[in-house]
Each structure stands twice: as C-alpha cells, then as structure tokens.
C-alpha angles and dihedrals in degrees: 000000000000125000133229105258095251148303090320099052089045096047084048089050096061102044095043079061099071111097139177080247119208124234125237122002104333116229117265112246128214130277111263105257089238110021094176100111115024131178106216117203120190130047089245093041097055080035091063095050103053081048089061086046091243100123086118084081100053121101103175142352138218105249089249078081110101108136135113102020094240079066095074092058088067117086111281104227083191129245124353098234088041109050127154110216085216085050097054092040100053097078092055101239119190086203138025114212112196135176113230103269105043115135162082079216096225083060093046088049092052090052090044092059094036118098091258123102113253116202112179106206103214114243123218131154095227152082101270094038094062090053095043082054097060095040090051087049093041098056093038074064100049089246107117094139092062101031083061095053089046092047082052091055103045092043085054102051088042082049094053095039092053091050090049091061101031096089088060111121105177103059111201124228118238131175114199112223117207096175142353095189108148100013090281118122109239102199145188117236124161135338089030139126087237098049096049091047090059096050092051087051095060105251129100131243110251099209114067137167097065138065128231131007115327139155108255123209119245092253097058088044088059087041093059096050105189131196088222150012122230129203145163126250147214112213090319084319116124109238108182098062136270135000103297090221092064086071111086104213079057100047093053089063127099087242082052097054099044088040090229107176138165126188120175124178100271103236085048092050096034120034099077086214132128097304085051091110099050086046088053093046089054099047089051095048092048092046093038104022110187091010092073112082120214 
C-alpha cells in the first residue's frame, strides 16, 4: 500500500474528494473513439484501471494517484483541482479520464475544447456510487466485460461489509479530523469522502449543519461531542499536526477523555475505489472491534 507524500497530498486528497454529487445510478457514458494514451485524473480512477488491467493505456496520471505502486512511475499533471491544459497535453493523450470535480474550471474548459476526448467519471461517496465508477471507466476503455465482473465483485464485498455493521445499536460519534495546524480544527461535514466512509461503517458524523471540509470554533467541537477522532495517516506518521489530544475543545470530549483515536493511510480511507469495502471493514473494526462480523 502506498502512502500520500506528506501533510500537503493528503490534505489535497481530502479536499479534492468533495463533489456536486449526483443522485440515483448515473448513465453510463460512451468509450473513448482511440483509447491508446490516456491521462487518468483522479486516485480511484487510476486505481480502477489498473484493476481492469488497462494501465497500458495509461500515459500519465494526476498526483492523487498513489496506488498501486506501479501508479507512481506514470507523469505526474499535477494536482486535479489544479490542472494546467499545456500539463495534461503534453503527453499526447488520445483521452482524458476525470473524476467529477477536477478543475480549476477555466482548465477544464480549455481540455474540453481541445481535440482530445474528455470523459468526466461521476463522484459519490456511496455504494452505488463506487460501482457506477467502475462501470463508467470500464465502458470509456472499451472494457465493459471486465469492468462488469469487477463491478460484481466490488458490489458484493460493499454488500457483505454493510450487512456486517448493520446490527450495530449503539452508533458511535466520530469526527473526522483533516488538519489541526495552528491549533484550529479543520472538519468533515457533509458531501465528503469522510463523511460517507463513516456512514458505511456504521457510525455517524458528529458535525452537522454544513457541507464539505471547515474550522470549527471550540464551542461547536465541544458541541459535537464525538466517541471517536478520526485521521489519516503516512507510513504510521500523523499527517494532519499534533497529537489531537493536545487541543482542548477536543480533550473535553468524550473522545478526548477516553483518547479514542483512529488514523488510516488517506487514499485507502478516502478514494471510494475498488479497495472501498476493505477500507470500510477496517474502519468498523477499528470503531466497533468484536461487534463487527467478518
């Protein structure tokens, strides 16, 4: 499993992972004409085609795009929400592959007008969203057969996983936690990944009332509550600042008091791609321990 390169790439992680998300099974969009050199954007994305076992078509990759490993020997475009049009063109793709979100817009303007197939790959933070995904990638390859059996796979694994949680009664509260720099509490609230990871793992988000990543007073950190924090992770090294224990509206939690804590690596925990159900099974197991069934 390969990790996100420091505090910066998992923060942009995070906050790359916060769609206008589409309600209901998205329509399946058309196979690129000439699907030879394509610039994948987005980790679950690139994730999915080497899945497929179509990364011989790939000629370059966003730098969200850490696994697998093989991933990271591609040409890095930069960052999705900050792409350059001349970046992204100068490896001669015959298709661009996006996830829904990528910007800045002007770029994605630009790429969309150039003579070089666009194909947007639609982003939610759910079940059917992660299945949707690899059908949508599958098809823009021309790979529709094995993207199926791969979307069967995956729908299966998210299927057994949700039943393993879904006996639990007593739903823990867990604030995610994207960054403490400065002493300010950087939080998920709703329409993120993080936000939709803790839901499938059968726990509840303890802010409300917003949408997307924010720093939340003291006051609505004691508010909230949670059971739990939850943070990413580098190779066992925490990337988003100090011990979040060490942060008062925290401590007087009742996270704070008992010192709960998660951290998981941040393109396991985040990218609701193939690897989504084992991400949710850890999670669970790490929020519920014995209650969750394999």
């Amino acid at each position: 499993m390969r990790f996100l390169p420091g505090l910066a790439c998992a923060v942009a992680l995070a906050l790359s992972l916060v769609p206008t998300a589409p309600s209901g099974a998205v329509e399946i969009e058309g196979a690129f004409a000439d699907a030879s050199r394509i610039a994948s954007i987005g980790g679950a994305v690139t994730e999915i085609v080497f899945a497929l076992g179509e990364e011989g078509r790939l000629v370059a990759r966003d730098s969200t795009s850490v696994y697998p490993p093989e991933a990271l020997k591609l040409p890095d475009v930069g960052y999705m929400r900050q792409l350059s049009p001349e970046g992204v063109l100068s490896v001669h793709p015959t298709g661009i592959l996006a996830i829904q979100g990528s910007g800045p817009r002007e770029a994605v303007d630009v790429l969309k007008k150039s003579d070089v197939a666009y194909l947007e790959v639609p982003e939610r933070f759910d079940h059917v969203g992660i299945v949707d995904k690899i059908r949508v990638v599958g098809k823009a390859l021309g790979a529709g057969d094995r993207a199926e059996a791969l979307a069967d796979a995956v729908d299966a694994r998210l299927k057994a996983v949700e039943k393993s949680v879904a006996s639990i009664e007593d739903r823990k509260r867990v604030l995610f936690v994207l960054s403490l720099q400065g002493g300010k509490v950087m939080a998920a609230g709703a329409d993120t990944a993080a936000d939709g990871i803790i839901r499938l793992a059968g726990a509840v988000n303890a802010v409300e009332g917003y949408s997307g990543y924010k720093q939340l007073s003291d006051e609505a950190v004691i508010t909230a509550d949670p059971d739990l924090v939850l943070m990413m992770e580098q190779d066992d090294t925490p990337v988003s600042g100090s011990d979040p224990f060490d942060n008062p509206a925290i401590a007087a939690t009742a996270a704070g008091k008992s010192r709960a804590l998660v951290r998981m690596q941040g393109s396991y925990l985040l990218s609701f791609g193939p690897r989504t159900a084992e991400a949710i099974h850890d999670l669970a197991v790490s929020i519920y321990g014995q209650q969750v069934t394999d």
